[in-house]
C-alpha positions in Angstrom: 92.7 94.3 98.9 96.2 93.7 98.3 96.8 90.1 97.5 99.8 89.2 96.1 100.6 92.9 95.4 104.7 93.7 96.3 107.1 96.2 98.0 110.3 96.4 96.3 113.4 98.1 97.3 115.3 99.6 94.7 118.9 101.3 94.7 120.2 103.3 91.7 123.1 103.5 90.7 123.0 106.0 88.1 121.1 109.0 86.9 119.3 107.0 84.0 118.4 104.2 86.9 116.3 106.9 88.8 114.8 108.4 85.8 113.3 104.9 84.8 112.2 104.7 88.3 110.4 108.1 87.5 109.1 106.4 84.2 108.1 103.6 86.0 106.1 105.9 88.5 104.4 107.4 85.7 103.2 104.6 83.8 102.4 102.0 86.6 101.0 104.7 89.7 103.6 103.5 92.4 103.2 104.3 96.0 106.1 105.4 97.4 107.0 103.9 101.0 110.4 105.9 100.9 110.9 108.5 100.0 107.4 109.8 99.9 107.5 111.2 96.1 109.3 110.1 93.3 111.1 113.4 92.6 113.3 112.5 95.9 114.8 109.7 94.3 118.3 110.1 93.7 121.2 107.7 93.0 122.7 105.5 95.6 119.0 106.6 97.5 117.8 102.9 99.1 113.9 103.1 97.8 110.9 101.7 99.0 108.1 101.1 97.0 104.4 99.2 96.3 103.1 98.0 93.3 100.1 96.8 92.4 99.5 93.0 90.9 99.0 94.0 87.7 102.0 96.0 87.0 104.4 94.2 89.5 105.7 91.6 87.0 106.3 94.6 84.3 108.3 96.1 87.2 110.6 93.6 88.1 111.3 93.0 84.0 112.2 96.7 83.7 114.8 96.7 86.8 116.2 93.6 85.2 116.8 94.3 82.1 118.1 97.5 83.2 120.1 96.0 86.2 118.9 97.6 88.8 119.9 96.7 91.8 116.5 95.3 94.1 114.7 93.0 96.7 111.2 92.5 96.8 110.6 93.5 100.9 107.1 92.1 100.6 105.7 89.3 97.8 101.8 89.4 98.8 101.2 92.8 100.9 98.4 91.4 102.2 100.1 88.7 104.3 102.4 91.6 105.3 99.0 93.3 106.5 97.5 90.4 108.3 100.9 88.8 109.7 101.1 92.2 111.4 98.6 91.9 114.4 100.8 88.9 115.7 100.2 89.6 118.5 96.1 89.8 119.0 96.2 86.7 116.7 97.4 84.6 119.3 96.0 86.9 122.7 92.1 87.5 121.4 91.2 90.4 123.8 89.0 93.4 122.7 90.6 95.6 125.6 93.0 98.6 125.1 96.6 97.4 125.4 100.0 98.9 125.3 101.3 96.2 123.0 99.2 95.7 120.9 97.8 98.1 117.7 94.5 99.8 119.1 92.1 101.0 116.5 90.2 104.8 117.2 87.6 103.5 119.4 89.9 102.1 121.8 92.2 104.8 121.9 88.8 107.0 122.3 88.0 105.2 124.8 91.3 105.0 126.6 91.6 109.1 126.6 88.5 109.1 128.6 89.5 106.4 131.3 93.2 108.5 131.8 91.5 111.4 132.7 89.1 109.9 134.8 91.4 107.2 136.6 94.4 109.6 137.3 92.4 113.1 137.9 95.6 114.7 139.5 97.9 114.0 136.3 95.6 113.4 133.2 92.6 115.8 131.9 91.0 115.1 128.8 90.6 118.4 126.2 88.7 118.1 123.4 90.3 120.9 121.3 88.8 120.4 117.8 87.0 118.0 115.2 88.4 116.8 112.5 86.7 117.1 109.0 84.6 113.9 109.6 83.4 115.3 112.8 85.5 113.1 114.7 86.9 114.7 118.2 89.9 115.5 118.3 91.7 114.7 122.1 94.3 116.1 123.8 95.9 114.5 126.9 97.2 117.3 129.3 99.9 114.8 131.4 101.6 116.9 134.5 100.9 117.0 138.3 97.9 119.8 138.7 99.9 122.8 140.3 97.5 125.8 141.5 100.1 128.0 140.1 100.4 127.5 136.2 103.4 126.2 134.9 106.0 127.8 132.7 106.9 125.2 130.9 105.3 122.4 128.5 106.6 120.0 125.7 104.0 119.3 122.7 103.8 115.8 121.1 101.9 114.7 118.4 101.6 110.9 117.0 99.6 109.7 113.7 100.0 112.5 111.2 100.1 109.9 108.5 97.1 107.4 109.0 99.6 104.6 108.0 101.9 104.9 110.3 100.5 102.8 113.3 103.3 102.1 115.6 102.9 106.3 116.0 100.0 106.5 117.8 100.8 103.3 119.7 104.5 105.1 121.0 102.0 108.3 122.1 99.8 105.9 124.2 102.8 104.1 125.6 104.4 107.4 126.8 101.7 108.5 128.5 101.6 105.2 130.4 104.9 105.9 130.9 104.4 109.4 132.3 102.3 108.3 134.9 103.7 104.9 135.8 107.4 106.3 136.2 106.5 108.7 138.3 107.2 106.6 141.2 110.4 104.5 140.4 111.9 107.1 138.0 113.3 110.3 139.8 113.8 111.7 136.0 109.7 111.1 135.2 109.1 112.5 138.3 111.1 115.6 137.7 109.4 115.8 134.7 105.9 115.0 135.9 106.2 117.6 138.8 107.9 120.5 136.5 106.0 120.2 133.1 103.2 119.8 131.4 102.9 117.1 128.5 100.1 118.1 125.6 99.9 115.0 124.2 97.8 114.4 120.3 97.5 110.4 120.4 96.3 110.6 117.1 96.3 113.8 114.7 95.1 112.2 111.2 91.8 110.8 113.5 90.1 110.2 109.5 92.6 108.8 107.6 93.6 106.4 110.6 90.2 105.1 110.9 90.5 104.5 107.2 93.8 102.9 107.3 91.5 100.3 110.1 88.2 99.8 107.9 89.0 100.3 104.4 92.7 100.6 103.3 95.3 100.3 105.4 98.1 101.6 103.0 96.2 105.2 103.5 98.2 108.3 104.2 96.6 111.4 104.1 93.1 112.7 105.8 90.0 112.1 104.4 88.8 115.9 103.1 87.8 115.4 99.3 88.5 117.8 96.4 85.3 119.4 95.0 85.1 117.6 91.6 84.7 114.3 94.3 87.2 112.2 92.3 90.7 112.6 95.2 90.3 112.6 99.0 92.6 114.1 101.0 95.2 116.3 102.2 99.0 115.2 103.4 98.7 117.3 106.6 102.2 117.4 107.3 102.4 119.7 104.0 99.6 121.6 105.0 101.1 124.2 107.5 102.1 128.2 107.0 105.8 127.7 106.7 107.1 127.6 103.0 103.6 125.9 102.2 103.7 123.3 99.0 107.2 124.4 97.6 108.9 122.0 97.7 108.6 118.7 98.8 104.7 118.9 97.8 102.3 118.5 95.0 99.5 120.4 94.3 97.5 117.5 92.5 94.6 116.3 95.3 95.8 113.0 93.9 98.8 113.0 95.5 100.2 111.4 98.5 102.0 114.4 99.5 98.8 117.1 98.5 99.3 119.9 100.0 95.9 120.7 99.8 94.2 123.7 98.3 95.7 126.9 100.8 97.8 126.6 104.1 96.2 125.6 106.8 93.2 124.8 104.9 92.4 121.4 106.9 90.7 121.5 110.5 92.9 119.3 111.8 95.9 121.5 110.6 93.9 124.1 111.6 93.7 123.2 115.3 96.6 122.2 116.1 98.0 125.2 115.0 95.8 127.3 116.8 96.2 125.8 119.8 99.7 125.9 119.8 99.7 129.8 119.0 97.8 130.1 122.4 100.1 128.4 124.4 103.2 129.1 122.8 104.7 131.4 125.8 104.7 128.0 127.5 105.5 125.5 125.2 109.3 124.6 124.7 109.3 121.6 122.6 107.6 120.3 119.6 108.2 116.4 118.9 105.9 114.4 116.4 106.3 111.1 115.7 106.6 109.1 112.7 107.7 106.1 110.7 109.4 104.7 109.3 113.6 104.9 109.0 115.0 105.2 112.3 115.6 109.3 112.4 115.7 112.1 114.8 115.2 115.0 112.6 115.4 118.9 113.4 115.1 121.8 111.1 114.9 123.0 109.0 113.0 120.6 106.0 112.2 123.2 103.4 115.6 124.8 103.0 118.7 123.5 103.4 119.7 126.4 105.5 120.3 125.8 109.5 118.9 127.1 112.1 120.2 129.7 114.6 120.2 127.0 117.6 121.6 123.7 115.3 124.4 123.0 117.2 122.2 123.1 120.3 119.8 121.1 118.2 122.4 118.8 117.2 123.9 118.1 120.9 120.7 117.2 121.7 119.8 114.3 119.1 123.4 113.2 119.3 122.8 112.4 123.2 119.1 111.1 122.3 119.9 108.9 120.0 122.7 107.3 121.5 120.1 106.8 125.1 117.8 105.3 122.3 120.4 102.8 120.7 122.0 101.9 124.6 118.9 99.5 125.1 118.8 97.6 122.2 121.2 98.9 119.7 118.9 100.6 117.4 120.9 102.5 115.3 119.3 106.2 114.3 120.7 108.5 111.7 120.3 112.3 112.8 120.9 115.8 111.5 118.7 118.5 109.6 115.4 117.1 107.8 116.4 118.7 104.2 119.9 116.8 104.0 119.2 113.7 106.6 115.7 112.2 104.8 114.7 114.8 101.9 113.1 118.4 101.8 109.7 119.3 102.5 107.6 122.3 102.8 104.3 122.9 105.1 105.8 120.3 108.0 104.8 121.1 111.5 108.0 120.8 112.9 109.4 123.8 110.8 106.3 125.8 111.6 106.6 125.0 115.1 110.0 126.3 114.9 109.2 129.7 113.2 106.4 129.6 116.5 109.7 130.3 118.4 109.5 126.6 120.1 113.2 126.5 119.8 113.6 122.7 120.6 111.6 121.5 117.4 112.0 117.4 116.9 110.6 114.4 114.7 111.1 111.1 114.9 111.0 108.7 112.5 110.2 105.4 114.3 111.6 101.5 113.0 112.2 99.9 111.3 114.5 100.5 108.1 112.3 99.0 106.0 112.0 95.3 106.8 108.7 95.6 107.2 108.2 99.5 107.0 104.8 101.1 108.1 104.0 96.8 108.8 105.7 97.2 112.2 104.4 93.7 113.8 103.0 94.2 117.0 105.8 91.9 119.0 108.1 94.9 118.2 106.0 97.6 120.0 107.1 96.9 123.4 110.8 97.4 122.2 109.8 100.0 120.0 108.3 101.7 123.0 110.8 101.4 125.3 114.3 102.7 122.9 112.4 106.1 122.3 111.0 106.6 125.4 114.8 106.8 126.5 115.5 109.3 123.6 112.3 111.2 124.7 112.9 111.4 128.1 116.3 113.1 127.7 115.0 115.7 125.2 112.5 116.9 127.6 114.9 116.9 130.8 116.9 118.9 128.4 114.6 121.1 127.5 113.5 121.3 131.2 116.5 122.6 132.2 117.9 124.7 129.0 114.9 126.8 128.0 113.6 130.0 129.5 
């Protein structure tokens, strides 16, 4: 599908450098790997995008002749695509594994077995469907108590179909929720005091799409009503600020924001189910890639929050546990000025929900290989932000009401 199609990275220099980059966008249709829309891009902004075959020669003749500073990340897409499974390419096995990149059956699958092999730590809540009609399943991770717990940290992976290693880090964490309890005294703490609702994968649709018919698929799968555009960016979709900035109003769009707030189901649930928990719930983390963030609020306005230096101490500690395994290096700050603004995110609505300890993470890499994370970097991938995870919910443990 996408032989011989490329990824180039661009830098600007100047102000008439990013306006061709907007020409170019107009007359050639580019997808935007980062940022997500061309109205982000800005001079001395690094800039990842993929062009299709028959417009990536005219491309690399415009940055040319215009000097442009680039690199073409990717020559043929497609070997990016298939050179990405490296790892069940050499270990054939159709069984759910923590390394590799599971597709929605398996995960589907794998909820079910959780709750059923570990009944004391895992139960299985199906909490919505998503416009398909797929379920939608939440893993509830925390020692059953008889008396309720006060506290619980929400975290939510696959909100952009694309972006695989997400829902692989969700399944990892639970594994390592359960597994640590009994070598980690922090996981046990943890395991023992809180409750984890866990979303393995939120954009259930558009993730099955990215697995069966294009893998370079963002949004979900709703379709306008003239039929012609499918889908909804549903991390422009909630009440806060909805399509503003950040957004576009054309169903065409990568970043739709679709036709009213909270107009998709799986917006839709997940909001509501966080309204009815939100006396417990003191932490909202979703996960993402790619660029190697920790990101806090507030994304539509460049404005802090009331708690940012608290918000701040926090990712300054997280991301420095995340970089002592392997020295990953992670930028961090306020989503408007760390990545770009944005309206309708779920971590700013969480926020406004009064979830005072409101995070995203934007997984690796930097843009080597972008939302083409090879499998033999999972396990690393995995292990760095568990570390950075961990501490935000010990934090958050002992810091919140």
């Amino acid at each position: 599908m996408y032989f011989r199609d490329k990824v180039f990275r661009v830098v600007p220099q100047t102000q008439e450098q990013a306006v061709l980059i907007q020409k170019m966008d107009k007359n050639f249709k580019l997808d935007f790997w980062h940022p997500d829309t061309v109205r982000h891009v800005t001079p001395q902004m690094t800039v990842d995008f993929h062009v299709n075959v028959n417009h990536s020669e005219s491309v690399q003749l415009l940055l040319e002749q215009n000097t442009v500073k680039y690199e073409v990340l990717f020559h043929n897409l497609q070997e990016g695509i298939e050179a990405q499974l490296d790892i069940q390419k050499l270990q054939k096995s159709n069984k759910h594994r923590y390394d590799i990149y599971n597709d929605w059956e398996k995960i589907s699958d794998w909820t079910s077995k959780m709750a059923s092999k570990y009944p004391t730590l895992v139960k299985r809540l199906e909490i919505g469907k998503t416009f398909e009609g797929h379920p939608m399943y939440l893993l509830k991770v925390g020692k059953q108590k008889t008396v309720p717990k006060s506290k619980a940290i929400f975290m939510d992976c696959g909100i952009h179909a694309r972006e695989w290693i997400s829902p692989a880090f969700c399944q990892w964490f639970v594994k390592e929720l359960i597994k640590g309890r009994s070598k980690d005294r922090i996981i046990k703490r943890l395991v023992n005091r809180l409750d984890f609702y866990i979303l393995p994968v939120f954009n259930v649709d558009g993730y099955v799409w990215s697995w069966t018919e294009d893998r370079m698929w963002r949004k979900n799968r709703s379709p306008e009503p003239s039929g012609n555009c499918f889908g909804t960016d549903l991390n422009r979709n909630f009440n806060i600020s909805w399509c503003e900035v950040g957004s576009e109003d054309d169903p065409c769009s990568d970043i739709y924001c679709g036709p009213s707030a909270e107009s998709e189901k799986e917006t839709k649930t997940i909001a509501s189910f966080i309204q009815r928990h939100a006396n417990t719930i003191k932490a909202y983390i979703s996960i993402h890639s790619y660029s190697q963030m920790l990101l806090y609020p507030y994304a539509y306005t460049y404005e802090l929050p009331p708690n940012a230096k608290d918000l701040d101490s926090v990712a300054t500690v997280a991301v420095s546990r995340l970089r002592s395994l392997y020295g990953t290096k992670y930028t961090y700050g306020p989503s408007a000025s760390t990545i770009y603004p944005t309206s309708g995110s779920s971590d700013d609505w969480a926020y406004t929900q009064g979830i005072k300890y409101s995070f995203t993470f934007e997984l690796r890499d930097q843009g080597e290989y972008g939302f083409l994370l090879p499998e033999s970097q999972i396990k690393h991938t995995c292990k760095e932000t568990t570390l950075a995870v961990k501490y935000i919910a010990n934090y958050v443990l002992g810091h919140s009401p």
